[in-house]
N, C-alpha and C positions, 0 to 999 in steps of 0.2 A: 511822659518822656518817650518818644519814638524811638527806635532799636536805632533806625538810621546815623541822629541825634548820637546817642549814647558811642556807637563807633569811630566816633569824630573827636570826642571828648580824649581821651589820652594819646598823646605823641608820642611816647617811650620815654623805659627807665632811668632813672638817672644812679649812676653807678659810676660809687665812690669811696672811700676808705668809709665815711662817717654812715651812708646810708649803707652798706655791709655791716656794721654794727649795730645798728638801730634793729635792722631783718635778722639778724644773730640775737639778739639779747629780749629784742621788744615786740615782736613782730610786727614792725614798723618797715613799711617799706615807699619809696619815693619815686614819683613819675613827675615828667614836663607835661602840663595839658594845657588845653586851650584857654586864651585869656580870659574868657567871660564864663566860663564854666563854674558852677556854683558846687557846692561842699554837696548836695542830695545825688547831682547828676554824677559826680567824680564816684561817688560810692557805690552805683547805681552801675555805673558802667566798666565798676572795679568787678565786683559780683556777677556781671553779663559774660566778661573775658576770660575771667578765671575761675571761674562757680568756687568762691568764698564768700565767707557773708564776715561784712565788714562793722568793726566793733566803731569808731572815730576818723576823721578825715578835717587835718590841718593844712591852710594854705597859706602860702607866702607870693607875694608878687618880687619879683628879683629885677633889680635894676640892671640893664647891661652896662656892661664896663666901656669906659673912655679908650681906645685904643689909640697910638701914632703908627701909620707906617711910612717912615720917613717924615718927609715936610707934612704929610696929610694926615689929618685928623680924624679920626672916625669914631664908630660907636657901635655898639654891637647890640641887638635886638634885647626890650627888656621881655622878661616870660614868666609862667606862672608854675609856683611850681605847690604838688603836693604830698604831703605825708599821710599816709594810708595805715593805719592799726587795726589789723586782723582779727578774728573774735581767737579763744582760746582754740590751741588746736588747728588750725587755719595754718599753710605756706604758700607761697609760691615759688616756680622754682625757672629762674630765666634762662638757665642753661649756660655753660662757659662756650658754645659755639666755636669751641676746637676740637 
């Protein structure tokens, strides 16, 4: 896997009441990444970003939602998303950017 490659792999966190808890309780923490990104490159390129070294890496593919706005119908991008489990000992820390 090229560095290149690997910097491409995650789009940012996804920050939410449930993934706050998971990173509080479990050191489970959740990113949006690229659709075709495989569970080795996510962990791969978890531990290039943030020099952690990563215990598990679970994915979900997410359907986007059916939107109306007004008489028009639409639909909102589906994305991939994953859960990242840190080894013991391990944080990250995103910072509240206020």
């Amino acid at each position: 896997m090229n560095q290149e490659r690997l910097m491409k792999i995650l789009l940012g966190p996804v920050i939410s009441e449930k993934s706050a808890v998971g990173a509080d309780e479990a050191r489970q923490f959740t990113f949006r990444v690229a659709r075709d990104a495989t569970k080795p490159e996510i962990a791969a390129a978890v531990e290039l970003l943030f020099e952690v070294n990563v215990e598990k890496v679970q994915t979900q593919n997410v359907k986007g939602k059916r939107k109306r706005f007004g008489q028009i119908a639409g639909k909102r991008k589906d994305w991939k998303k994953a859960v990242v489990r840190l080894a013991e000992g391990q944080d990250i820390d995103f910072g509240t950017g206020a």
